[in-house]
C-alpha positions in Angstrom: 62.3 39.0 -34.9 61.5 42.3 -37.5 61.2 45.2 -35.2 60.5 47.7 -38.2 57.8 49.8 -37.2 54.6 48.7 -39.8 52.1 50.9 -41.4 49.0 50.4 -41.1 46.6 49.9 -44.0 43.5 51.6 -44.6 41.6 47.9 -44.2 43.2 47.4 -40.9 42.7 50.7 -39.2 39.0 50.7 -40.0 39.0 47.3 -38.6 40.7 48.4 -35.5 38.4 51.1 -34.7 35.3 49.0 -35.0 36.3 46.4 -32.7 37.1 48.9 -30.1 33.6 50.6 -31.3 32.1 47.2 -30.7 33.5 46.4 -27.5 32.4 49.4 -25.9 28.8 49.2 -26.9 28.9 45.3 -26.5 30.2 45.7 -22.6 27.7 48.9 -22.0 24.8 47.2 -23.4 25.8 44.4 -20.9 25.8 46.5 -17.9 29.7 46.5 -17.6 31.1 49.8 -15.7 31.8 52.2 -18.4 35.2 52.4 -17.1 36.4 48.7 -17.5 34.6 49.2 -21.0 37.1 52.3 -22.0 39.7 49.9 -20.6 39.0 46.8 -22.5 39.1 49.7 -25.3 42.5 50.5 -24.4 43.4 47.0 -24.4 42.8 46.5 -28.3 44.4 49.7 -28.7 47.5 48.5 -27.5 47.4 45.0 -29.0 46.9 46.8 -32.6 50.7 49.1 -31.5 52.3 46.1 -30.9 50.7 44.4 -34.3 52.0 47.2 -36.0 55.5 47.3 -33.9 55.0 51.2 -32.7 57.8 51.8 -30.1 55.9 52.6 -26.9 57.8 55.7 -26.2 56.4 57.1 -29.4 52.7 56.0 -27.8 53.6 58.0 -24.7 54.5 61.2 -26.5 51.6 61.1 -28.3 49.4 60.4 -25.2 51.1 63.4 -23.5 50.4 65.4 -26.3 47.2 65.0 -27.1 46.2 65.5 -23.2 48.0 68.6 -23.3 46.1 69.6 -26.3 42.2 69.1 -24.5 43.7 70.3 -21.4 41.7 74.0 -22.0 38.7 72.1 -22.7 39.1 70.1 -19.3 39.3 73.0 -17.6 36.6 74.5 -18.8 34.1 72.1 -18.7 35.1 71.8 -14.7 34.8 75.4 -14.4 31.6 75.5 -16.2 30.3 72.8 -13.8 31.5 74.5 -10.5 29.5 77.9 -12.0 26.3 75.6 -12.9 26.7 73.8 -9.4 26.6 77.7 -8.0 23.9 79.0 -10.1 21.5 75.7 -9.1 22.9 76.6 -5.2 22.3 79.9 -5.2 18.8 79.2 -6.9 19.6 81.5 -9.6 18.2 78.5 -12.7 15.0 77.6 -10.6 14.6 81.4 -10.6 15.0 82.2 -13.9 12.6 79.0 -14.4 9.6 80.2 -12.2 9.9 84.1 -13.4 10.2 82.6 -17.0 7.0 80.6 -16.6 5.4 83.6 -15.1 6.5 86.4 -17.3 7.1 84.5 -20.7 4.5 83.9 -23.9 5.0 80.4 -25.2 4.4 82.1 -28.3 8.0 83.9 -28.2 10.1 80.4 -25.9 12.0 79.6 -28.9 13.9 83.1 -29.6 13.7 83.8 -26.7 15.5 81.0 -26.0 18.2 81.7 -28.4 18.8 85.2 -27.7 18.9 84.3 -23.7 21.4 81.4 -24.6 23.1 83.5 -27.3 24.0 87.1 -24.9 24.4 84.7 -21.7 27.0 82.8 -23.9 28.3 85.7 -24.6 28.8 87.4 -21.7 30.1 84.4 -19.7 32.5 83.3 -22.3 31.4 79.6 -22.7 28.7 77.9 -25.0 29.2 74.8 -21.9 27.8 77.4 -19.4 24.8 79.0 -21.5 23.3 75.7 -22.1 24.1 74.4 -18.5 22.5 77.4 -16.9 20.1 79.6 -19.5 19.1 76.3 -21.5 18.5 74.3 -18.4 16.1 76.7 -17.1 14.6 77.2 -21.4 14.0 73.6 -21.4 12.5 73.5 -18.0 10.3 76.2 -18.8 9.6 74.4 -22.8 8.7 71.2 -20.6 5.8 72.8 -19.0 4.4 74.3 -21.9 3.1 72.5 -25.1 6.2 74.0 -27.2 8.2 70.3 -28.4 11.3 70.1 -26.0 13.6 69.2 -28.6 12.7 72.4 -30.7 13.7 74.2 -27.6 16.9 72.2 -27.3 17.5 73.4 -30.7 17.3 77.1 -30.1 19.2 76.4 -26.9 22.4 74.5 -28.6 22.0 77.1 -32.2 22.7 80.4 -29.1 24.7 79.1 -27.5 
């Protein structure tokens, strides 16, 4: 048995991606849990290594590596949701909502919008928490207005 590790060509690798593409829509779209979909995923991706004879220590190191690389974003994304989860707590977004619907122009949402999103951003150190907090509350306020949501969404995502 040849246990020379193959490369793959360009055919197969687009092939290999699309089935796993496929699955996971195919199994969402059927009401599977997204989990077992991400698995069954998994599953082609490791039945494509072993077409292609990659030594599973080599799989590992690269799995370790690459988690280690999106580590920072990990932990900011669960920092960012502990801060949102305090904000909506503490009622600082529903504030920022009514006073914004009180005070603000509709005329002026959409810089306004990405200025708020833009300095908050700045000032807490994450795009994830300016549109989680400042765009949640931009977006609440656009939704009660006739200003188009996604516009607002926009000017939210461009700030931050």
């Amino acid at each position: 048995m040849n246990h020379e590790r193959k490369e793959p060509t360009t055919l197969f690798a687009i092939v290999s991606f699309l089935v796993i593409i496929a699955i996971l829509i195919i199994m969402i779209n059927m009401g599977c849990n997204t989990t077992l979909s991400v698995f069954s995923g998994v599953i082609v991706s490791v039945i494509t290594t072993r077409l292609l004879n990659i030594p599973w220590n080599e799989v590992e190191r690269n799995i370790i590596k690459t988690a280690a690389e999106c580590m920072p974003t990990f932990l900011i994304v669960i920092m960012v949701g502990m801060l949102v989860g305090i904000w909506m707590a503490g009622g600082t977004v529903p504030t920022l909502m009514y006073y914004g619907m009180q005070v603000e122009s509709p005329k002026i949402l959409v810089p306004l919008a990405f200025v708020l999103c833009a300095l908050t951003s700045e000032f807490t150190g994450t795009s994830f928490g300016s549109v989680a907090t400042m765009g949640l509350a931009m977006v609440g306020i656009a939704s009660t207005t006739s200003i188009p949501v996604p516009l607002v969404v926009g000017a939210v995502v461009s700030g931050a």
